[in-house]
mmCIF file as Biopython writes it, N, C-alpha, C and O atoms, coordinates in Angstrom:
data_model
#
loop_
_atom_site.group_PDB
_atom_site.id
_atom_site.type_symbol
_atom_site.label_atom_id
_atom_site.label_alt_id
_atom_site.label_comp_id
_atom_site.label_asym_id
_atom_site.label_entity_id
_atom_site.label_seq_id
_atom_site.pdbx_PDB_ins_code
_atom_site.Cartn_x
_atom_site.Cartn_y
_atom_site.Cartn_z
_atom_site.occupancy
_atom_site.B_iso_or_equiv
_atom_site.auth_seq_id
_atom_site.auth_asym_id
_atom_site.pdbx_PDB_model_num
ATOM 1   N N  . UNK A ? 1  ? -24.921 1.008  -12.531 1.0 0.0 1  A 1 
ATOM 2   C CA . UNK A ? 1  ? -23.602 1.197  -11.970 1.0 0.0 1  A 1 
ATOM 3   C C  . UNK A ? 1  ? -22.960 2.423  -12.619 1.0 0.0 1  A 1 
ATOM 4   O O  . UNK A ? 1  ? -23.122 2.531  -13.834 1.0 0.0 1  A 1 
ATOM 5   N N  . UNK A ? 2  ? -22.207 3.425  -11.941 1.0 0.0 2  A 1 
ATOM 6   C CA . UNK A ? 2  ? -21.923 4.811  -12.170 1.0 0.0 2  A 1 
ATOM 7   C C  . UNK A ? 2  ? -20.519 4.065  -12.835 1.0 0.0 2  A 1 
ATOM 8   O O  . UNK A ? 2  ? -19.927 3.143  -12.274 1.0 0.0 2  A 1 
ATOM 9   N N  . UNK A ? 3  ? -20.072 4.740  -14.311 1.0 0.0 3  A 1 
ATOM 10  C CA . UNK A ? 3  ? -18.983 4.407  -14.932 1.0 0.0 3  A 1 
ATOM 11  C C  . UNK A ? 3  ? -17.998 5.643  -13.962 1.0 0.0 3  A 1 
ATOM 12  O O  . UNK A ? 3  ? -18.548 6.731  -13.795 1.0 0.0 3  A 1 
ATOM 13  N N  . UNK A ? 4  ? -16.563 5.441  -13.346 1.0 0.0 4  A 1 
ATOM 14  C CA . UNK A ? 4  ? -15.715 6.195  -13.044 1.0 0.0 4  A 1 
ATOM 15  C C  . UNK A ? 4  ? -14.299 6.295  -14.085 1.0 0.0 4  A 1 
ATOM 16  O O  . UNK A ? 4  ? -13.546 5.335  -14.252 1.0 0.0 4  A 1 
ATOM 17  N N  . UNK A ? 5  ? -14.146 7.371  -14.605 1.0 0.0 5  A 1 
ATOM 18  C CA . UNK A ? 5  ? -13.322 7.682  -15.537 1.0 0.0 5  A 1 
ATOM 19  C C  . UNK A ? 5  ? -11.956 8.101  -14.501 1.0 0.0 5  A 1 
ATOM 20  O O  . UNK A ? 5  ? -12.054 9.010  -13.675 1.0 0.0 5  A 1 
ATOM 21  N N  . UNK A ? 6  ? -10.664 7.277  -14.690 1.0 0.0 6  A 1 
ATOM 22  C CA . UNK A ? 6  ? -9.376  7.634  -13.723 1.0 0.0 6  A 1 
ATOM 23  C C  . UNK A ? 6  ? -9.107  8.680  -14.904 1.0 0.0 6  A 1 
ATOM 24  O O  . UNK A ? 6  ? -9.312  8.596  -16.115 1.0 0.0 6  A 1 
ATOM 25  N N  . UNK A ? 7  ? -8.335  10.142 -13.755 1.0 0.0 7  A 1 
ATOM 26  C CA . UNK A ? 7  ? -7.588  10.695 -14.348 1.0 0.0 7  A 1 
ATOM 27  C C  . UNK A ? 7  ? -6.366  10.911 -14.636 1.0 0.0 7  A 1 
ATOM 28  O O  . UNK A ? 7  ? -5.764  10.507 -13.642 1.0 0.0 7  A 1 
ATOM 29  N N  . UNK A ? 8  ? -5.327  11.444 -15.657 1.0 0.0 8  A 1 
ATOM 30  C CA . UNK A ? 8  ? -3.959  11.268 -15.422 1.0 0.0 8  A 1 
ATOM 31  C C  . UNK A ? 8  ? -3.399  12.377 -15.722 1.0 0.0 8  A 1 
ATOM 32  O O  . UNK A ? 8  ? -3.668  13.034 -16.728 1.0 0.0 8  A 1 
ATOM 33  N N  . UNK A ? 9  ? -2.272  12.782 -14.555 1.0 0.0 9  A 1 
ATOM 34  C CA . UNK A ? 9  ? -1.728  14.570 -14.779 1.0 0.0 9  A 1 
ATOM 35  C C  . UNK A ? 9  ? -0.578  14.090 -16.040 1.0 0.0 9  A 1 
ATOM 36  O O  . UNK A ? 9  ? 0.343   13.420 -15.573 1.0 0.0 9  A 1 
ATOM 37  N N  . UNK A ? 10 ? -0.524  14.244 -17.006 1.0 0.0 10 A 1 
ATOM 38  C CA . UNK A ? 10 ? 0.591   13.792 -18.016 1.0 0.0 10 A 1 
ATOM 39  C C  . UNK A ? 10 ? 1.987   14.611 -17.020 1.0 0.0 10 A 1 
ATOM 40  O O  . UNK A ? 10 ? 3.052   14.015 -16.857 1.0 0.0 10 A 1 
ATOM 41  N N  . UNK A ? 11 ? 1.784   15.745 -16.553 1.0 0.0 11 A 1 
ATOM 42  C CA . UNK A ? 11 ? 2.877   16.280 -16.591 1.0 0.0 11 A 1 
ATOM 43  C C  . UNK A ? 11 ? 3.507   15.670 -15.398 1.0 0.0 11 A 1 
ATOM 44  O O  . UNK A ? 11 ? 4.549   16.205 -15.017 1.0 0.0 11 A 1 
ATOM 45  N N  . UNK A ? 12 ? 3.028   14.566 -14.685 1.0 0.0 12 A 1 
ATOM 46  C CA . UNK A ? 12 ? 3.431   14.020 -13.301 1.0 0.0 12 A 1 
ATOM 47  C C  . UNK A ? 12 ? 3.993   13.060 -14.055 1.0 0.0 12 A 1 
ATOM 48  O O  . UNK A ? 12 ? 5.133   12.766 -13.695 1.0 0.0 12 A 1 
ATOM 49  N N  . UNK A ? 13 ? 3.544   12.436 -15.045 1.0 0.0 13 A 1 
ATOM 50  C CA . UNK A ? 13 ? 4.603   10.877 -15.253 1.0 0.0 13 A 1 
ATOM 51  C C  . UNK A ? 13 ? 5.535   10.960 -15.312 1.0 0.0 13 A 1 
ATOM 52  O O  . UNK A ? 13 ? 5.942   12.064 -15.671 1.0 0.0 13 A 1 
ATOM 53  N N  . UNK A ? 14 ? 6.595   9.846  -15.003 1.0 0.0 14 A 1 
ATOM 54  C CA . UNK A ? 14 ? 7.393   9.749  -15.815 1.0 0.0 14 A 1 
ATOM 55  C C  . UNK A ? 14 ? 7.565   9.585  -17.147 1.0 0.0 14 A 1 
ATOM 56  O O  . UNK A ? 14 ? 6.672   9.022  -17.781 1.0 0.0 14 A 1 
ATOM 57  N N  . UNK A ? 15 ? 8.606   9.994  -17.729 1.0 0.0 15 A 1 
ATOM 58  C CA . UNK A ? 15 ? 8.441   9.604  -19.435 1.0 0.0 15 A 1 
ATOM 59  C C  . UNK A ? 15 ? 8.276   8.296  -19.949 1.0 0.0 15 A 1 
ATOM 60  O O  . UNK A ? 15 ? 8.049   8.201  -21.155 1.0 0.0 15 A 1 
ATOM 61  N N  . UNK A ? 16 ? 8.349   7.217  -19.226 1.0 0.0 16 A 1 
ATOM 62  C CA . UNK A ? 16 ? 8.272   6.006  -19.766 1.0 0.0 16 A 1 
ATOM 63  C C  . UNK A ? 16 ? 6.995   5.824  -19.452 1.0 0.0 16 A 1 
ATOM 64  O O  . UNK A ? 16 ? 6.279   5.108  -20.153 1.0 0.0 16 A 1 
ATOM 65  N N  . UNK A ? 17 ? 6.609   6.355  -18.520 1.0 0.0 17 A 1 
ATOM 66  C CA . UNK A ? 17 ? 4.553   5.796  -18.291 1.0 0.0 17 A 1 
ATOM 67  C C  . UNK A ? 17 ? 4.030   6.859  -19.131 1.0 0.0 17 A 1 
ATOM 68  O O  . UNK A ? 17 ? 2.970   6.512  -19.651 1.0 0.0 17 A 1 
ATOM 69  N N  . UNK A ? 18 ? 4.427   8.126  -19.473 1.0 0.0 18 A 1 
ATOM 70  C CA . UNK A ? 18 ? 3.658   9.042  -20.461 1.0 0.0 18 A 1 
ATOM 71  C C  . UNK A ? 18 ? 3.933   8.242  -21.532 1.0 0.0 18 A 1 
ATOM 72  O O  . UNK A ? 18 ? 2.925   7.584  -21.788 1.0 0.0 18 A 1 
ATOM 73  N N  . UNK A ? 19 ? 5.029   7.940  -22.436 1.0 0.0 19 A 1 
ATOM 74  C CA . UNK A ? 19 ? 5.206   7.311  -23.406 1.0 0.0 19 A 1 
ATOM 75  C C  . UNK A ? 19 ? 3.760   6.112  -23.363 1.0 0.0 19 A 1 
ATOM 76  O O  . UNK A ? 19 ? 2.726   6.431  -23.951 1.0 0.0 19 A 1 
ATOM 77  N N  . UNK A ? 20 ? 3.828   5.124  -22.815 1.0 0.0 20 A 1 
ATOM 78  C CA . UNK A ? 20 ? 3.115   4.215  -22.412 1.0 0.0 20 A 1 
ATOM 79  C C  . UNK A ? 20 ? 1.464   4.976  -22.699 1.0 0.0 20 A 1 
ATOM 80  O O  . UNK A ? 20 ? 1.284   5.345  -23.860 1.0 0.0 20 A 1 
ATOM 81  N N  . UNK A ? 21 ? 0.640   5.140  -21.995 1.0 0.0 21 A 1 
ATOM 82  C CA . UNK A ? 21 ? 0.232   6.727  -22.417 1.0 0.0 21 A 1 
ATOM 83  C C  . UNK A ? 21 ? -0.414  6.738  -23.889 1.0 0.0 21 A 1 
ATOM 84  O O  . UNK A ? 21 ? -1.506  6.398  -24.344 1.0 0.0 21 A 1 
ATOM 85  N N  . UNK A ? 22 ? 0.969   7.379  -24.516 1.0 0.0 22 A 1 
ATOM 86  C CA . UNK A ? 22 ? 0.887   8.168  -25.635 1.0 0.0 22 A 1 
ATOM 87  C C  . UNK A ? 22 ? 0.104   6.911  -26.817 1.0 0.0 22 A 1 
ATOM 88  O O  . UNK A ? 22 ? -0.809  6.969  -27.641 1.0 0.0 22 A 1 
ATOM 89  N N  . UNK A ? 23 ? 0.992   5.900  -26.363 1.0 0.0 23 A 1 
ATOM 90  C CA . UNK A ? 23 ? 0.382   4.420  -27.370 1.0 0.0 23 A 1 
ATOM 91  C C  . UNK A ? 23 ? -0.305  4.033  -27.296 1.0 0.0 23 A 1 
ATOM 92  O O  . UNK A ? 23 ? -0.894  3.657  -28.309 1.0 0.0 23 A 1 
ATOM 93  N N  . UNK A ? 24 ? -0.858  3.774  -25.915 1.0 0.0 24 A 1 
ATOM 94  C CA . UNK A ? 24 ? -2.389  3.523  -25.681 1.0 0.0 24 A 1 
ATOM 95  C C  . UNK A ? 24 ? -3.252  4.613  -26.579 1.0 0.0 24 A 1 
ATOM 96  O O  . UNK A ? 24 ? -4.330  4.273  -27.066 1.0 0.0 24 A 1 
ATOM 97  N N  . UNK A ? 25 ? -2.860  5.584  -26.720 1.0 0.0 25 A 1 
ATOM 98  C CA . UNK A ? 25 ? -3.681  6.526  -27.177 1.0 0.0 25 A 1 
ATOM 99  C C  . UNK A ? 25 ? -3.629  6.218  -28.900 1.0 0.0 25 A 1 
ATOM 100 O O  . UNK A ? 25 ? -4.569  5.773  -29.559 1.0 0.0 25 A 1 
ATOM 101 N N  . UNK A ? 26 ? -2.565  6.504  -29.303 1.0 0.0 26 A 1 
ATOM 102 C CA . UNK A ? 26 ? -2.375  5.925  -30.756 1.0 0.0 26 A 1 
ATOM 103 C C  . UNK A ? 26 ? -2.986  4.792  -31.122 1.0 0.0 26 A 1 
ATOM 104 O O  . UNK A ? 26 ? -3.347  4.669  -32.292 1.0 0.0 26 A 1 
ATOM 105 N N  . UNK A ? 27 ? -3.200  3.794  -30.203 1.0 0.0 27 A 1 
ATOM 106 C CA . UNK A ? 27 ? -3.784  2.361  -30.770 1.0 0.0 27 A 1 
ATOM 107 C C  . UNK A ? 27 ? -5.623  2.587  -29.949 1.0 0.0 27 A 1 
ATOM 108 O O  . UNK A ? 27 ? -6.452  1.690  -29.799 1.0 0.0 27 A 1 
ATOM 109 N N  . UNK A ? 28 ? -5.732  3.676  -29.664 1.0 0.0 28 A 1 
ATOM 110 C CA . UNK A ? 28 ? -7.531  3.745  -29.480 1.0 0.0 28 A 1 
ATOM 111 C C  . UNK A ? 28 ? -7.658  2.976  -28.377 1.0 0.0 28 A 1 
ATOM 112 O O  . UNK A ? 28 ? -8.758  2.453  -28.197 1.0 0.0 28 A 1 
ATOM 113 N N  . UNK A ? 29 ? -6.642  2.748  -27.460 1.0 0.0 29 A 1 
ATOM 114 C CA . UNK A ? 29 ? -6.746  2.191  -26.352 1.0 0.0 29 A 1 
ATOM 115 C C  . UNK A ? 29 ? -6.819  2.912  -25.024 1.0 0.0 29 A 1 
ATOM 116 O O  . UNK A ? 29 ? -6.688  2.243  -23.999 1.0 0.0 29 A 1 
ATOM 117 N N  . UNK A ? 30 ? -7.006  4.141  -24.956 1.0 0.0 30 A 1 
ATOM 118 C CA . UNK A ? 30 ? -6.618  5.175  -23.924 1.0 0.0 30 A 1 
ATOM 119 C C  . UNK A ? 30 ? -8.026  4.947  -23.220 1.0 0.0 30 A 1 
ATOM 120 O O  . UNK A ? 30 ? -8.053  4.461  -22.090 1.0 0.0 30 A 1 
ATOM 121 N N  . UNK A ? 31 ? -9.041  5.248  -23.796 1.0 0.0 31 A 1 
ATOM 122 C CA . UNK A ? 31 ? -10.298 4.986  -22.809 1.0 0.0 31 A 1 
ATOM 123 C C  . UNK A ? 31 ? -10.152 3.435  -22.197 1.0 0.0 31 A 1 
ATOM 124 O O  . UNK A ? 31 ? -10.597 3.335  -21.054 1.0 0.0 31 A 1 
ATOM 125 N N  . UNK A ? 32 ? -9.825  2.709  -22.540 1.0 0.0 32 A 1 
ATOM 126 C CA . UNK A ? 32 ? -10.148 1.214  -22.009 1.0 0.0 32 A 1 
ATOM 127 C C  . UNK A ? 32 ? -9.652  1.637  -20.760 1.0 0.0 32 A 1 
ATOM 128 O O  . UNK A ? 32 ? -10.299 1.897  -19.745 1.0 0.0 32 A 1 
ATOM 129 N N  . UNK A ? 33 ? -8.216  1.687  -20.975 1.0 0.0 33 A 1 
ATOM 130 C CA . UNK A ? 33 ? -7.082  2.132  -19.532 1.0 0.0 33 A 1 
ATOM 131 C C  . UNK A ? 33 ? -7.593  3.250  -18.815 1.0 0.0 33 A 1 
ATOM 132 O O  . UNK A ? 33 ? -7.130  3.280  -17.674 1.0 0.0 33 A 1 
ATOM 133 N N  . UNK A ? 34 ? -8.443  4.256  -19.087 1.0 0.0 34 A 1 
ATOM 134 C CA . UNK A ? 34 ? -8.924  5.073  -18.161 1.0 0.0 34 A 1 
ATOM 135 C C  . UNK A ? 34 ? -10.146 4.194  -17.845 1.0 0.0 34 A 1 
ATOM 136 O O  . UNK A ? 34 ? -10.164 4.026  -16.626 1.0 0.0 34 A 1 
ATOM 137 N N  . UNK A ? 35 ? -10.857 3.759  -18.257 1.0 0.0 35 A 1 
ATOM 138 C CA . UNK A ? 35 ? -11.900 3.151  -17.391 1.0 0.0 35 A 1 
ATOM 139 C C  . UNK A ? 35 ? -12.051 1.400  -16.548 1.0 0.0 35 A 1 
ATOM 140 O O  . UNK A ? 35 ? -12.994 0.736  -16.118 1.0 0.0 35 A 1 
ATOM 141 N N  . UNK A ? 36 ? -10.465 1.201  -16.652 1.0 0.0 36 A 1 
ATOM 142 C CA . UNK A ? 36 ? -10.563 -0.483 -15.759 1.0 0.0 36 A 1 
ATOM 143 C C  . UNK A ? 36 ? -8.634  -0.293 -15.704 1.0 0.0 36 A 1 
ATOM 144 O O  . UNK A ? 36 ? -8.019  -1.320 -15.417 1.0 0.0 36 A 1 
ATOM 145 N N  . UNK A ? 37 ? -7.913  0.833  -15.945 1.0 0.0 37 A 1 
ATOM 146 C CA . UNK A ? 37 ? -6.305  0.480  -15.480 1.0 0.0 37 A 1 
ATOM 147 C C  . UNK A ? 37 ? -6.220  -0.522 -16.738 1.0 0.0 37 A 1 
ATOM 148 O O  . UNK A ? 37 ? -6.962  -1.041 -17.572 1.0 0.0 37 A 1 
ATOM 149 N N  . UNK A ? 38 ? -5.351  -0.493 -16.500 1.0 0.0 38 A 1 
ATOM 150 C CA . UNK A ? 38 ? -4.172  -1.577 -17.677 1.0 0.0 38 A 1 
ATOM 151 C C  . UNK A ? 38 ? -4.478  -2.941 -17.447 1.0 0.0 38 A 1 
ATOM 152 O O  . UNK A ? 38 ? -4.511  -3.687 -18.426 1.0 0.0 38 A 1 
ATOM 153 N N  . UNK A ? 39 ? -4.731  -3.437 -16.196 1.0 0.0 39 A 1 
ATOM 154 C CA . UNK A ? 39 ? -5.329  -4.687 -16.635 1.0 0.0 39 A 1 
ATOM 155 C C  . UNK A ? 39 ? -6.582  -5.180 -17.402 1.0 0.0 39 A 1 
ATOM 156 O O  . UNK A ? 39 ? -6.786  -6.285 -17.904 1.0 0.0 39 A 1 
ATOM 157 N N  . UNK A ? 40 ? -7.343  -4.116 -17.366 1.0 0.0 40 A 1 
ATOM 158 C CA . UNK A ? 40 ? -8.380  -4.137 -18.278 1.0 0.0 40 A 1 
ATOM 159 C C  . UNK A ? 40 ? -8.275  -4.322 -20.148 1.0 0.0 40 A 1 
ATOM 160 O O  . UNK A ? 40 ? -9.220  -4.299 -20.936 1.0 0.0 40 A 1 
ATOM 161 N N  . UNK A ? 41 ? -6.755  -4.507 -20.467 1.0 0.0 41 A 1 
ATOM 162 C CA . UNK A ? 41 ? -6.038  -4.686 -21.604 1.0 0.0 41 A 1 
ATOM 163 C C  . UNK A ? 41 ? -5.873  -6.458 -21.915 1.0 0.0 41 A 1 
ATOM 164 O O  . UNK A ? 41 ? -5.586  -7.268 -21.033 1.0 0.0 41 A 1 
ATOM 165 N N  . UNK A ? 42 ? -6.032  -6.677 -22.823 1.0 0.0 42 A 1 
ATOM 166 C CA . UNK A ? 42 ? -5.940  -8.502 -23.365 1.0 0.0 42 A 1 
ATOM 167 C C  . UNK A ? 42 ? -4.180  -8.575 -23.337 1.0 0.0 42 A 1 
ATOM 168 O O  . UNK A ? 42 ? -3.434  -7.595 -23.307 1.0 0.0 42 A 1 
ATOM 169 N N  . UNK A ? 43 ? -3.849  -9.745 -23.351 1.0 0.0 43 A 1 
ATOM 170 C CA . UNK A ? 43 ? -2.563  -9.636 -23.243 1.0 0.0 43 A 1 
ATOM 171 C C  . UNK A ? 43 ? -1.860  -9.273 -24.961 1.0 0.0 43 A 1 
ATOM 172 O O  . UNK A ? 43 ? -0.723  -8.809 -25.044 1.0 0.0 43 A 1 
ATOM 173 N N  . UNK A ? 44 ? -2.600  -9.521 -26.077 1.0 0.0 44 A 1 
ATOM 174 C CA . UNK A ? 44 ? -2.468  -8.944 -26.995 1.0 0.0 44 A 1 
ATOM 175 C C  . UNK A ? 44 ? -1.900  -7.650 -27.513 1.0 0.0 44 A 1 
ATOM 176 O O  . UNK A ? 44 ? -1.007  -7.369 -28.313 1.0 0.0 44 A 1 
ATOM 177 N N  . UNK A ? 45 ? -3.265  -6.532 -26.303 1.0 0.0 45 A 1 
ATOM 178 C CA . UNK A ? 45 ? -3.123  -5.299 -26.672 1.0 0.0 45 A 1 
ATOM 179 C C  . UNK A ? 45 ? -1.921  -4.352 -25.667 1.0 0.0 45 A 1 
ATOM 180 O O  . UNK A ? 45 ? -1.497  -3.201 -25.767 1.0 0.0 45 A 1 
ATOM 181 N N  . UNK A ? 46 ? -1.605  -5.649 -24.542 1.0 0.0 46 A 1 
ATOM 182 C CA . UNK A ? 46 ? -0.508  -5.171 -23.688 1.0 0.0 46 A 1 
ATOM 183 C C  . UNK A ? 46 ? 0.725   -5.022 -24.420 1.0 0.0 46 A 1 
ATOM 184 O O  . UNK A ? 46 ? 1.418   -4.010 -24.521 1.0 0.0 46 A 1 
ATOM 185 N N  . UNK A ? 47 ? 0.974   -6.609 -25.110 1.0 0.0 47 A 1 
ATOM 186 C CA . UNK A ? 47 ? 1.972   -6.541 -25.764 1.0 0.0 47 A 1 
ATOM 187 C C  . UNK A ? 47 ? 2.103   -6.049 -26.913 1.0 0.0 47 A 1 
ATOM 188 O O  . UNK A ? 47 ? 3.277   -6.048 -27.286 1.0 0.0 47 A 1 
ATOM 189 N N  . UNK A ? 48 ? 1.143   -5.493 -27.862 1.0 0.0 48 A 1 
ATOM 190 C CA . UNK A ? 48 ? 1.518   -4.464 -29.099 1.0 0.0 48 A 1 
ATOM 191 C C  . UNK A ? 48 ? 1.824   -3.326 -28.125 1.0 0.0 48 A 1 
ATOM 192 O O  . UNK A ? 48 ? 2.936   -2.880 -28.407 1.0 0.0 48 A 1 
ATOM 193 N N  . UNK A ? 49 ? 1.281   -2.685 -27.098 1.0 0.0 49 A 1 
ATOM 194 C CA . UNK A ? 49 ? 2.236   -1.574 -26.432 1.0 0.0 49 A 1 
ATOM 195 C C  . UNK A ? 49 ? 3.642   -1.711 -26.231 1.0 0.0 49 A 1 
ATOM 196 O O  . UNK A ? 49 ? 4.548   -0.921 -26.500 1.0 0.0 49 A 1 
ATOM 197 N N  . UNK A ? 50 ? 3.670   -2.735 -25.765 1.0 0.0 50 A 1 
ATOM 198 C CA . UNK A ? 50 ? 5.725   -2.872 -24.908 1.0 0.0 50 A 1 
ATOM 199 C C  . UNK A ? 50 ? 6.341   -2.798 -26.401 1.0 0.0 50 A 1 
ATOM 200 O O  . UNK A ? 50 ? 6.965   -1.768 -26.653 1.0 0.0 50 A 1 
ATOM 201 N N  . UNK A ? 51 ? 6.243   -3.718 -27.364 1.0 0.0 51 A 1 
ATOM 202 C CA . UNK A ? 51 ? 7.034   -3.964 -28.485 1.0 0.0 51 A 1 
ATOM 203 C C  . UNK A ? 51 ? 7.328   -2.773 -28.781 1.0 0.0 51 A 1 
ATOM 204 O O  . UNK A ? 51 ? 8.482   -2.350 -28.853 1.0 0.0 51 A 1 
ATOM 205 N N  . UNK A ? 52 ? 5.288   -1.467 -29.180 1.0 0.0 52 A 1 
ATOM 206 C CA . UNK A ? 52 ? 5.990   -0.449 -29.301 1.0 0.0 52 A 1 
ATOM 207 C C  . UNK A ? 52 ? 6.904   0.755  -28.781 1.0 0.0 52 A 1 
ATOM 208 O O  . UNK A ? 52 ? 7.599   1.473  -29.500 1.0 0.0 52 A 1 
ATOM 209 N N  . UNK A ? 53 ? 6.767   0.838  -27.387 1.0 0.0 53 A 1 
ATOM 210 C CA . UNK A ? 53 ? 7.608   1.074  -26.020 1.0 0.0 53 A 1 
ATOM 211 C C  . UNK A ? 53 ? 9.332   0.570  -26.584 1.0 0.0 53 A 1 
ATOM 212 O O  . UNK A ? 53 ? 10.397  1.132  -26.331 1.0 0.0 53 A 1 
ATOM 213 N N  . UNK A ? 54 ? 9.142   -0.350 -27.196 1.0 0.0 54 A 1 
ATOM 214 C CA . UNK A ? 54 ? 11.186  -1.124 -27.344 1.0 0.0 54 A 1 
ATOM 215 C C  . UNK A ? 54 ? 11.284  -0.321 -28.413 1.0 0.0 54 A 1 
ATOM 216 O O  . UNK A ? 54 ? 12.143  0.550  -28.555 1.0 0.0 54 A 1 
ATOM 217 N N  . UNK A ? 55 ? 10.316  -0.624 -29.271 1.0 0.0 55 A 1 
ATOM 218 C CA . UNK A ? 55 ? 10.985  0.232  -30.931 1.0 0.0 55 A 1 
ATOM 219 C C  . UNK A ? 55 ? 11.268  2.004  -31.276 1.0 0.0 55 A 1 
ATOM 220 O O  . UNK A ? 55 ? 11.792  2.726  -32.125 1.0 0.0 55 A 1 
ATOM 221 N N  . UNK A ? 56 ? 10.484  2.089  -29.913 1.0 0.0 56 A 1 
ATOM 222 C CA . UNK A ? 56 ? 10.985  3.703  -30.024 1.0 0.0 56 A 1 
ATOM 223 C C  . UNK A ? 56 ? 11.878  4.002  -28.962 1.0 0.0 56 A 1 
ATOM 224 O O  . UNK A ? 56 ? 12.127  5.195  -28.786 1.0 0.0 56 A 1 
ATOM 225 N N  . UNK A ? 57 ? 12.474  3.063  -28.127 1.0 0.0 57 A 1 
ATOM 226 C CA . UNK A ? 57 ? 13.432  3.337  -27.403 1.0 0.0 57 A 1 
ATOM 227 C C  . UNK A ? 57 ? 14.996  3.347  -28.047 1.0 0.0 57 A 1 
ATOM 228 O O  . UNK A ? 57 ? 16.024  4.021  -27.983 1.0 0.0 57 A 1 
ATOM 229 N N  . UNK A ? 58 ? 14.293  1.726  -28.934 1.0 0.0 58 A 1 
ATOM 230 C CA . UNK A ? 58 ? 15.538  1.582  -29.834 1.0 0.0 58 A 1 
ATOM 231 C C  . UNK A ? 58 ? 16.147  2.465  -31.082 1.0 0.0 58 A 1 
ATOM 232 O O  . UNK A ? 58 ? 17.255  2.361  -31.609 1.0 0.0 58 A 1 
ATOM 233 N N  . UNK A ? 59 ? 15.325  3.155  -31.313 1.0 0.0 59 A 1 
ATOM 234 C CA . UNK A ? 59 ? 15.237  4.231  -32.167 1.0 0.0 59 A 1 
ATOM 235 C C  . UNK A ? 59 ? 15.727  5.688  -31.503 1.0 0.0 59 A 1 
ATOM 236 O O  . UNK A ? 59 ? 16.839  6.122  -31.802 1.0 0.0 59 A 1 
ATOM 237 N N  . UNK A ? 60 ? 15.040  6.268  -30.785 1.0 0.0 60 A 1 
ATOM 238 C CA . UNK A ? 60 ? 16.130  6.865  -29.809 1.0 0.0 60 A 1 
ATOM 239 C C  . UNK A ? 60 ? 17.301  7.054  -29.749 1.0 0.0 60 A 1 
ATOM 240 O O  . UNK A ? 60 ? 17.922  8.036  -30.157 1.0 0.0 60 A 1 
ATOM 241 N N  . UNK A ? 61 ? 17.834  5.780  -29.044 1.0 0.0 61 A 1 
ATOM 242 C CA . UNK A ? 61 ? 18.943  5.541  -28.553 1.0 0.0 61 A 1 
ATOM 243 C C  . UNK A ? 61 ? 20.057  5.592  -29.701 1.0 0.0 61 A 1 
ATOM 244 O O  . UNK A ? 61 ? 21.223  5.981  -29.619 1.0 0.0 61 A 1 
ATOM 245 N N  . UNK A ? 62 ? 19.352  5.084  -30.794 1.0 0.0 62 A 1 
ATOM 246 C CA . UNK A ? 62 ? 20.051  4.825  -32.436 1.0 0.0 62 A 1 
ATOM 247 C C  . UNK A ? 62 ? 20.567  6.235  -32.765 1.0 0.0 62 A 1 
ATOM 248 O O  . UNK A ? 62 ? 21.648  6.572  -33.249 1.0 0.0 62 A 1 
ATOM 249 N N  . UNK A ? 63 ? 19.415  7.039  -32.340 1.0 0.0 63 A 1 
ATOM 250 C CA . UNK A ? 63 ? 19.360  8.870  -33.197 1.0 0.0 63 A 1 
ATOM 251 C C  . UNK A ? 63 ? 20.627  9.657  -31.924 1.0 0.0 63 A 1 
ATOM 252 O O  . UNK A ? 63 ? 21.324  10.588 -32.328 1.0 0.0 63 A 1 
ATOM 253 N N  . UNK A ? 64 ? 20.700  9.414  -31.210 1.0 0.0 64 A 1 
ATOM 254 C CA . UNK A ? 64 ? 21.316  9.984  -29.857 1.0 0.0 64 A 1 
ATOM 255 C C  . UNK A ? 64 ? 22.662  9.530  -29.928 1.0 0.0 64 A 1 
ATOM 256 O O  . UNK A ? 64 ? 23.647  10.094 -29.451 1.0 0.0 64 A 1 
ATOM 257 N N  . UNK A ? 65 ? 22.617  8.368  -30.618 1.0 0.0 65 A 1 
ATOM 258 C CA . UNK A ? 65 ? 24.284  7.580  -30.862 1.0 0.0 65 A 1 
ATOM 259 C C  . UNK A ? 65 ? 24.679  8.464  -32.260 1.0 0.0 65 A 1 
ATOM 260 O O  . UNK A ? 65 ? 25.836  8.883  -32.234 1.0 0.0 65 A 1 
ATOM 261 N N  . UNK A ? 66 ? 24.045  8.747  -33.248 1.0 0.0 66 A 1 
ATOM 262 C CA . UNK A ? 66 ? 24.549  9.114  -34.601 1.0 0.0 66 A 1 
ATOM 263 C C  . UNK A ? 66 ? 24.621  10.847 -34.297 1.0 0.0 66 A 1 
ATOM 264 O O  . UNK A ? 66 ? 25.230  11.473 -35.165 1.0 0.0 66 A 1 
ATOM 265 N N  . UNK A ? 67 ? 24.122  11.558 -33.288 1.0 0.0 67 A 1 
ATOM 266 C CA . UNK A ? 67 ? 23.926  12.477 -32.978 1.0 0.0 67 A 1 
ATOM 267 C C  . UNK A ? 67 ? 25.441  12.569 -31.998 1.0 0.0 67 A 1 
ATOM 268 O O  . UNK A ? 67 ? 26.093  13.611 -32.062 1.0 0.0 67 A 1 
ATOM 269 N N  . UNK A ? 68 ? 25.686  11.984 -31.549 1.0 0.0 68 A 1 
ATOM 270 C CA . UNK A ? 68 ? 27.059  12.369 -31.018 1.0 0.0 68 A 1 
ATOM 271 C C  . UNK A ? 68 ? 28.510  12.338 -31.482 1.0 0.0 68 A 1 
ATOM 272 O O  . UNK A ? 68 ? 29.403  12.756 -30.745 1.0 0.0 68 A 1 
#
């Protein structure tokens, strides 16, 4: 069976699916998701993404508030 690798234009995402993305990539998860999509993720490795998805939003939002 021929493995098919999906590709992704980063510069088309939105920032919340690039973000998304970026963590998969940080946690060595980026090939899984290019070769079976995100459901191909345990619900484990879904949810260490979102948590980290909240904590840098919340962080953000923190730096953007002290910044004004």
């Amino acid at each position: 069976m021929m493995e098919m690798k999906r590709t992704v234009e980063f510069e088309k995402l939105e920032p919340h699916d690039r973000l998304k993305y970026e963590i998969a990539e940080e946690l060595g998860l980026l090939d899984k998701v290019r070769e079976g999509g995100w459901k191909a993720l345990s619900s484990k490795e879904t949810g260490k993404i979102g948590g980290m998805i909240s904590r840098r939003k919340k962080a953000l939002e923190k730096s953007e508030k002290e910044s004004s």
